[in-house]
C-alpha positions as CSV (number, residue, x, y, z in Angstrom):
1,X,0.0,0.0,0.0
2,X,1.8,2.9,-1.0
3,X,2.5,5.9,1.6
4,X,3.1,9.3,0.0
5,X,1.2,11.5,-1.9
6,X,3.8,10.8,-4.9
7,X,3.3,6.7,-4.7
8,X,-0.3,7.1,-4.7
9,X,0.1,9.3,-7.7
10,X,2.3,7.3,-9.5
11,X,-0.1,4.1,-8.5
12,X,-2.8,5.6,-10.4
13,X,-0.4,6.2,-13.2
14,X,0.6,3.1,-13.6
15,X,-3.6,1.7,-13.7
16,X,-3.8,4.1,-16.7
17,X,-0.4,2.7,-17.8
18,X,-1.2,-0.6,-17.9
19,X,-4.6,-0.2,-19.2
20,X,-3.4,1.5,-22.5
21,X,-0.9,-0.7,-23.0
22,X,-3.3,-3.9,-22.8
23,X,-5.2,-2.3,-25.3
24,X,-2.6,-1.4,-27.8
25,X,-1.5,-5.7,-26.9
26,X,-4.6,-6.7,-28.0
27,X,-4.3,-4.3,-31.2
28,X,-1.1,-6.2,-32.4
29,X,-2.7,-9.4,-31.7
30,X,-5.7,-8.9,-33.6
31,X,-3.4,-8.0,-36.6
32,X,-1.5,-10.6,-36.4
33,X,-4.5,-12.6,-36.2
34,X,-6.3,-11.0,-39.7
35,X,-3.3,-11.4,-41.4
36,X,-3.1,-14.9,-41.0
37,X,-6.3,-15.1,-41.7
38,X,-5.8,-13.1,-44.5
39,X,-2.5,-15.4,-45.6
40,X,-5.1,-18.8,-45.4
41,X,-7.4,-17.5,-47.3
42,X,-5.3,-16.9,-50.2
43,X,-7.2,-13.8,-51.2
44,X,-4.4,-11.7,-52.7
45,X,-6.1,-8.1,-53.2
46,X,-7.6,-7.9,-49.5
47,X,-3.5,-9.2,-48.1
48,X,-1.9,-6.7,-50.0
49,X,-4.3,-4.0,-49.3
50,X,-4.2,-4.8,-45.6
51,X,-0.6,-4.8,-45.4
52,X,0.2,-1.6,-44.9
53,X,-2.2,-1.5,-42.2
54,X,-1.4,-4.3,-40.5
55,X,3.0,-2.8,-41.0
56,X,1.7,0.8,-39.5
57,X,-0.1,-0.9,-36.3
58,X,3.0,-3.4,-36.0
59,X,5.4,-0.5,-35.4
60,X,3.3,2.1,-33.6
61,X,3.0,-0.6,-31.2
62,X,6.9,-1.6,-31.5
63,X,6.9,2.4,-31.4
64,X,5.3,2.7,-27.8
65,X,7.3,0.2,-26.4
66,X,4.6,-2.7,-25.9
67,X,6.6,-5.1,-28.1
68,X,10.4,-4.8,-29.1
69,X,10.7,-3.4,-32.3
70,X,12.9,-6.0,-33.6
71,X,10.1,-8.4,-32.9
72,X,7.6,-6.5,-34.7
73,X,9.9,-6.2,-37.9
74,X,10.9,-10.1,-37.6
75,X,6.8,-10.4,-37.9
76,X,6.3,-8.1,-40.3
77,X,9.3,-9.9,-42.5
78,X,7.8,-13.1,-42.5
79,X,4.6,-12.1,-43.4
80,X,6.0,-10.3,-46.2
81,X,7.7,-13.5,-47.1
82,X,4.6,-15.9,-47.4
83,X,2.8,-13.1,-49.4
């Protein structure tokens, strides 16, 4: 239980903190998701139109600090690979 006025503070920070960042988690993984759904279904036009999207929400993601930005260009390189 924090004590001061500043852990309190930084307490509530880190609620907001953490509820952001499971929402921007969730973001990535539904990408991730699509696109492999996207990669089954074999339908070229909708992949290639949603990969841009799908690069832009990888790296604002990496960007933010959620996932390792190496990580999200090793994903982002494999899917470009089985396009």
């Amino acid at each position: 239980m924090p004590n001061t006025k500043s852990a309190i503070r930084r307490v509530r920070r880190v609620k907001k903190q953490t509820r952001v960042n499971r929402i921007r988690r969730s973001k990535y993984k539904n990408a991730i998701k699509q696109m492999e759904v996207l990669i089954k279904s074999k339908n070229k036009e909708k992949i290639k139109k949603y990969f841009p999207k799908f690069q832009s929400i990888l790296m604002q993601v990496a960007k933010s600090g959620v996932v390792n930005k190496k990580t999200a260009s090793r994903k982002i390189s494999k899917v470009s690979k089985k396009i």
